[in-house]
Kinemage of the C-alpha trace (Angstrom):
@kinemage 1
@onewidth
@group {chain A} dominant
@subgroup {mainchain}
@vectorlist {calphas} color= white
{ca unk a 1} P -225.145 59.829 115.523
{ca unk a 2} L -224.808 56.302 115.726
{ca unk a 3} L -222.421 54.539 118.448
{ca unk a 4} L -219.256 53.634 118.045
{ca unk a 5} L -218.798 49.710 118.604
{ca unk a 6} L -215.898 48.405 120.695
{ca unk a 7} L -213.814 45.572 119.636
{ca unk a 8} L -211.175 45.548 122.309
{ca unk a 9} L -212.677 42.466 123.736
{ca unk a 10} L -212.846 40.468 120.678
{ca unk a 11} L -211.207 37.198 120.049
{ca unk a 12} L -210.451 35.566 116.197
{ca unk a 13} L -212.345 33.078 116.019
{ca unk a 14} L -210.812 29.017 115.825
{ca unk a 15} L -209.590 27.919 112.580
{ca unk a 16} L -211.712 25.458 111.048
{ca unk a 17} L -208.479 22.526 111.230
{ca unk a 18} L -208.835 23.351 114.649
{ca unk a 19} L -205.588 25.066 114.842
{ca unk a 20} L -205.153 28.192 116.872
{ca unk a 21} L -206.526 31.435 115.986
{ca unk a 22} L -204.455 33.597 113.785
{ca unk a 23} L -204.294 36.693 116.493
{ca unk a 24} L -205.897 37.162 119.729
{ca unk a 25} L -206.920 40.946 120.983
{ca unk a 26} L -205.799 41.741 124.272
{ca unk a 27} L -207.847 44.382 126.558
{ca unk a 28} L -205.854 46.868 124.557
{ca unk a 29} L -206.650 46.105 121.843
{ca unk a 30} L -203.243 45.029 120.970
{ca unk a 31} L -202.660 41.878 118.582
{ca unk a 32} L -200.205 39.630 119.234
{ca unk a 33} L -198.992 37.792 116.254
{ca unk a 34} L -198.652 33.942 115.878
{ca unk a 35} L -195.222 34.118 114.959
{ca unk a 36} L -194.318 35.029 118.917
{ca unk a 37} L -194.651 31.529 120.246
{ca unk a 38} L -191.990 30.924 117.674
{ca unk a 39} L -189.401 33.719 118.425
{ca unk a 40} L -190.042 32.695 122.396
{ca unk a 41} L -189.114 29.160 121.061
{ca unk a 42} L -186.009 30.303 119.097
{ca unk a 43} L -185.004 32.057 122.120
{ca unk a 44} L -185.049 28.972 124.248
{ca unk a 45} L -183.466 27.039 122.062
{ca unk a 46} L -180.139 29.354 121.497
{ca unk a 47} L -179.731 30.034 125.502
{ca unk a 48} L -180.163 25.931 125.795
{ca unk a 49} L -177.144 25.730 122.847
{ca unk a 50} L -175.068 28.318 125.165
{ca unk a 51} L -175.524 26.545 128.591
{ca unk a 52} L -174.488 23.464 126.532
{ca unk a 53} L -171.451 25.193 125.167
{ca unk a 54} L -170.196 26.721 128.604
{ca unk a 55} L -170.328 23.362 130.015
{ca unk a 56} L -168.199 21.880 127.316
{ca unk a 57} L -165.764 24.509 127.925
{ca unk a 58} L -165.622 24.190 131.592
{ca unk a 59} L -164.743 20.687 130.828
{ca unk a 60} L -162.371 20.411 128.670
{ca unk a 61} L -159.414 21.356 130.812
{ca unk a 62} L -157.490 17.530 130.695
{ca unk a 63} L -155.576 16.393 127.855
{ca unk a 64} L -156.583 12.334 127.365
{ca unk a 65} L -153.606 11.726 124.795
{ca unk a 66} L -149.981 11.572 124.798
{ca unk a 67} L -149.779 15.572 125.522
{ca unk a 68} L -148.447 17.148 128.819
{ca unk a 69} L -151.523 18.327 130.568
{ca unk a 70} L -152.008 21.800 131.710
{ca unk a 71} L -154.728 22.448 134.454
{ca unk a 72} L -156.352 25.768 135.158
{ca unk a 73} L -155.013 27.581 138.198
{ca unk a 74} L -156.925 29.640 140.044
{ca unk a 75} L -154.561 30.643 143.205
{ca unk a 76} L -154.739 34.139 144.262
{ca unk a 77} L -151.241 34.462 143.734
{ca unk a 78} L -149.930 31.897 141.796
{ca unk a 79} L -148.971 29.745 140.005
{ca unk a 80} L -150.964 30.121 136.783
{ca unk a 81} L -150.239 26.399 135.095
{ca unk a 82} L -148.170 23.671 135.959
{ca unk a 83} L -146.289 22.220 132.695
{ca unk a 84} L -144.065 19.508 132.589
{ca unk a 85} L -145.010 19.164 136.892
{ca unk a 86} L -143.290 22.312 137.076
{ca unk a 87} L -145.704 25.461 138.399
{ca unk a 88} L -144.887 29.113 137.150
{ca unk a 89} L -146.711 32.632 137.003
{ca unk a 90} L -146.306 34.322 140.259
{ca unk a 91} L -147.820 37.457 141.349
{ca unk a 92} L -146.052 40.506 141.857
{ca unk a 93} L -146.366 41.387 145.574
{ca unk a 94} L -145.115 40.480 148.400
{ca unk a 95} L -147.778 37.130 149.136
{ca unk a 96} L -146.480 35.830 145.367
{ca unk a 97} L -143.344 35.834 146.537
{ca unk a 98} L -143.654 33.825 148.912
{ca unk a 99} L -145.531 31.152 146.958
{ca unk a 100} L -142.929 31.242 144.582
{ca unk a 101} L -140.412 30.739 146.808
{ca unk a 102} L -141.752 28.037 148.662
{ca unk a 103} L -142.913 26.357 145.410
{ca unk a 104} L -139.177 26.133 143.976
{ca unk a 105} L -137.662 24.569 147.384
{ca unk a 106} L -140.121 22.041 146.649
{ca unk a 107} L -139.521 21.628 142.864
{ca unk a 108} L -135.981 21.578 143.752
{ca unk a 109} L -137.272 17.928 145.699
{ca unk a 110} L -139.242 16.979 143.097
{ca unk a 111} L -136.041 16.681 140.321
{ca unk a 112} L -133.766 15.479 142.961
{ca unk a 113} L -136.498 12.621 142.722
{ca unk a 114} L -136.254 12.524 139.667
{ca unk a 115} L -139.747 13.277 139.076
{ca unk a 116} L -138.993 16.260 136.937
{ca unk a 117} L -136.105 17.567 134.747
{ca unk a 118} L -133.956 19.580 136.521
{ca unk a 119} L -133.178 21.239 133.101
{ca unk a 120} L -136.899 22.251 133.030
{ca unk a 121} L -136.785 23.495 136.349
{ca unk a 122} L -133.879 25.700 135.790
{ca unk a 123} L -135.165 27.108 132.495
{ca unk a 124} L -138.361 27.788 133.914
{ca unk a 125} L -137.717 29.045 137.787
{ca unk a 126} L -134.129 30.632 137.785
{ca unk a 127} L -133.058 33.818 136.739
{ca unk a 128} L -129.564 34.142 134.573
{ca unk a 129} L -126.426 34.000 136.518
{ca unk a 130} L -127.494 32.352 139.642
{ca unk a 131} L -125.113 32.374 142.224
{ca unk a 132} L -122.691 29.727 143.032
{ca unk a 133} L -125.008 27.963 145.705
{ca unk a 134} L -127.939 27.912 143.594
{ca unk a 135} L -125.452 26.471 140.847
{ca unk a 136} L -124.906 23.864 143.144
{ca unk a 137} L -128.296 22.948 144.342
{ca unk a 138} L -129.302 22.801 140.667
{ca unk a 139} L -126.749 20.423 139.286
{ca unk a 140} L -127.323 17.727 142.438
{ca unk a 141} L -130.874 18.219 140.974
{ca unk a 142} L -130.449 17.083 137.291
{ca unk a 143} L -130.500 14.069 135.862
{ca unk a 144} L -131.387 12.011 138.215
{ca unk a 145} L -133.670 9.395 137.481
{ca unk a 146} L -136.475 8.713 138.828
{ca unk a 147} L -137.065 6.486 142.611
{ca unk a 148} L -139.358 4.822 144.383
{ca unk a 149} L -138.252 6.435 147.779
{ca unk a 150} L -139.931 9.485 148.718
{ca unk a 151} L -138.945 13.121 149.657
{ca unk a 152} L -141.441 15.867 150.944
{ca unk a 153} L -140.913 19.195 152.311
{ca unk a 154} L -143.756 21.335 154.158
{ca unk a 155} L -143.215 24.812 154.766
{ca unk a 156} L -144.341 25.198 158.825
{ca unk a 157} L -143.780 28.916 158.376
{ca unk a 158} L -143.029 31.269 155.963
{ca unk a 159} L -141.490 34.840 155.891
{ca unk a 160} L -139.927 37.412 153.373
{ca unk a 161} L -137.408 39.853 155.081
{ca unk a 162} L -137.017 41.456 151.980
{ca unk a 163} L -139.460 42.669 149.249
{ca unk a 164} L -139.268 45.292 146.509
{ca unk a 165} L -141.294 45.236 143.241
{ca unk a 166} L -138.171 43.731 141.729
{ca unk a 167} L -137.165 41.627 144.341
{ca unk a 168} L -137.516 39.594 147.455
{ca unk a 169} L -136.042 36.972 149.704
{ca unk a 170} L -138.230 34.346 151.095
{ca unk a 171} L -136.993 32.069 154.167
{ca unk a 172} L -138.869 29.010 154.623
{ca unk a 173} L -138.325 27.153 157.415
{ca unk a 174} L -139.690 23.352 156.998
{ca unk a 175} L -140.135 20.342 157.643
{ca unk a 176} L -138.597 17.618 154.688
{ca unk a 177} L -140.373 13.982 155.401
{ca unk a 178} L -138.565 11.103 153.983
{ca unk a 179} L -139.476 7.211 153.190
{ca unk a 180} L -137.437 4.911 152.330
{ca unk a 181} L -138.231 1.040 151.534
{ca unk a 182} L -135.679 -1.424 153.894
{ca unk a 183} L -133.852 -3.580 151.287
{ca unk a 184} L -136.556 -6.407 150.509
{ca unk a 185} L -138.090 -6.449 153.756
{ca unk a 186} L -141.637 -4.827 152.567
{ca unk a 187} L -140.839 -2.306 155.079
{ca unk a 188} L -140.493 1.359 155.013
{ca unk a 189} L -138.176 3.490 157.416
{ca unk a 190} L -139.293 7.255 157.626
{ca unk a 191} L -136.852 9.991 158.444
{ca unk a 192} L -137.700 13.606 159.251
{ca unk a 193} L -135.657 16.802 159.127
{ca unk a 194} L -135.894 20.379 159.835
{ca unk a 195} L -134.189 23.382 158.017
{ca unk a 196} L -134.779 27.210 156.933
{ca unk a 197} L -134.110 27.553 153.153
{ca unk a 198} L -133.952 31.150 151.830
{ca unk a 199} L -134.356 31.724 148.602
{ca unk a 200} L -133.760 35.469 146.542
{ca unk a 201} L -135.924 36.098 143.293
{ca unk a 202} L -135.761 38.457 141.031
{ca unk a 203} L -138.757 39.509 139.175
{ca unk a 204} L -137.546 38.496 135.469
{ca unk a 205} L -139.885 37.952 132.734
{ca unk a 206} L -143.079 38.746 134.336
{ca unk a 207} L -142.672 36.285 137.055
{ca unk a 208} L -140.354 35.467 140.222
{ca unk a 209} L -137.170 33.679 139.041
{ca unk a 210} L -134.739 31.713 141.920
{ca unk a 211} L -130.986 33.659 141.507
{ca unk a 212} L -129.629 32.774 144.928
{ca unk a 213} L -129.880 29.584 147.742
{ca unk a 214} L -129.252 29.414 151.055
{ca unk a 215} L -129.433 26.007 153.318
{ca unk a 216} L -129.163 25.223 157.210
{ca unk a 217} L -130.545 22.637 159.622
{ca unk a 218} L -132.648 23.506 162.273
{ca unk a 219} L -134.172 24.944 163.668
{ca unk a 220} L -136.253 21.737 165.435
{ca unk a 221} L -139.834 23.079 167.129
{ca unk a 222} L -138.151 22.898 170.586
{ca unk a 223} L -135.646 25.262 169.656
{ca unk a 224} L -138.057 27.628 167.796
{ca unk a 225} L -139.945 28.154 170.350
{ca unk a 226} L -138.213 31.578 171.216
{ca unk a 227} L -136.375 33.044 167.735
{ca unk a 228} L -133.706 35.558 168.484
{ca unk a 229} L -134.710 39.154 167.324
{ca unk a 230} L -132.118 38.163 164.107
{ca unk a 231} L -133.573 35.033 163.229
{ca unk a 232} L -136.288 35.143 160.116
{ca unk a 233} L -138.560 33.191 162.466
{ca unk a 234} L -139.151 36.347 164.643
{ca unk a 235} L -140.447 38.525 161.143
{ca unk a 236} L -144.050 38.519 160.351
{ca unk a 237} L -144.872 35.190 159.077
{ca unk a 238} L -147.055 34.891 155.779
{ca unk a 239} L -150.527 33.169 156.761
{ca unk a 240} L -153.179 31.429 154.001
{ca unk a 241} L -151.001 28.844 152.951
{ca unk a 242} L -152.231 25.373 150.389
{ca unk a 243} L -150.671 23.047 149.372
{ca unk a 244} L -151.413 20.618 146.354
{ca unk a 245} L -150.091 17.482 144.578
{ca unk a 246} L -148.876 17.221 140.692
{ca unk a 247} L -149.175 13.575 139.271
């Protein structure tokens, strides 16, 4: 009986252009096909197209033309966009809330400045029938046009004595930081002030929506030192706070 030969180990010889052999037998005895180099090719090709694409995408947040821009926000609880400077989509808990309310007091600055519409502001960010002192707040807001003096608030603490699913009231006790140019002098003068604004939301419309305002001075640091048990200094006070500017 004659012996059976083995060709597992071998390998097509080279074509006589001197291209690459046609198939190449691997130890077993396996051929691979020429067409693989191009499939592994194709491959590379596509995932290069998709990298591409993703980068595009990630890039194309900013609107170069006459349109209001609307960047991506990634907050943990909010806001979602900013659109015409004013920022919306809260979350629903107790941390949202607070973000909310702390982002309205300082909206309500930002029309007063006349840097956004206090129409806007009210169609966005308050709730139907808003009380008489939110009423109030919100018509000294509109129309004003816009200065070059300028008004900042920054919350130094921040706490919500009340909080349901539905609603909450956040108290925000800050620090509003003003600068003012003297006449034609090329000089500034900078006043600050202290106050506690609380402000009740309702949760309207999938988001937190302003319905009622409430304003007094003080307390300064010196006198916070030592809240009274009633004061909203002495609740828990929210911590993680940013801040960020619009143009």
């Amino acid at each position: 009986m004659a012996k059976k030969k083995n060709y597992s180990g071998i390998v097509a010889a080279p074509n006589p252009d001197g291209a690459p052999p046609a198939a190449t037998a691997s130890r077993g005895g396996r051929f691979w096909p020429r067409s693989r180099p191009v499939l592994i090719t194709a491959a590379a090709v596509i995932a290069v197209v998709v990298i591409l694409l993703i980068v595009i995408a990630s890039c194309s947040g900013s609107d170069d033309g006459d349109g209001v821009s609307e960047p991506g926000i990634g907050s943990a609880h909010g806001p979602t966009s900013i659109e015409d400077g004013i920022p919306t989509g809260f979350t629903q808990d107790r941390s949202g809330a607070a973000t909310a309310g702390v982002v309205f007091t300082q909206a309500v600055d930002q029309a007063s400045a006349g840097r956004v519409s206090g129409d806007k502001l009210e169609s966005k960010m308050v709730g139907p029938g808003p009380s008489a002192a939110l009423t109030e707040v919100l018509n000294s807001a509109s129309d004003r046009a816009e200065r070059k003096n300028v008004t900042n608030s920054a919350p130094a603490m921040v706490t919500v004595p009340l909080f349901t699913k539905d609603k909450a009231k956040v108290s925000i006790w800050a620090v509003t930081v003003g600068q003012n140019a003297l006449g034609d002098s090329g000089k500034v003068g900078v006043a600050t002030l202290w106050s506690t604004t609380t402000v009740t939301l309702s949760w309207i419309d999938d988001d937190w929506k302003a319905i009622d305002w409430e304003f007094q001075s003080g307390p300064t640091p010196e006198e916070a030192q030592f809240p009274d048990a009633g004061s909203s200094l002495a609740e828990q006070a929210t911590a993680g706070y940013y801040s960020f500017f619009i143009n």
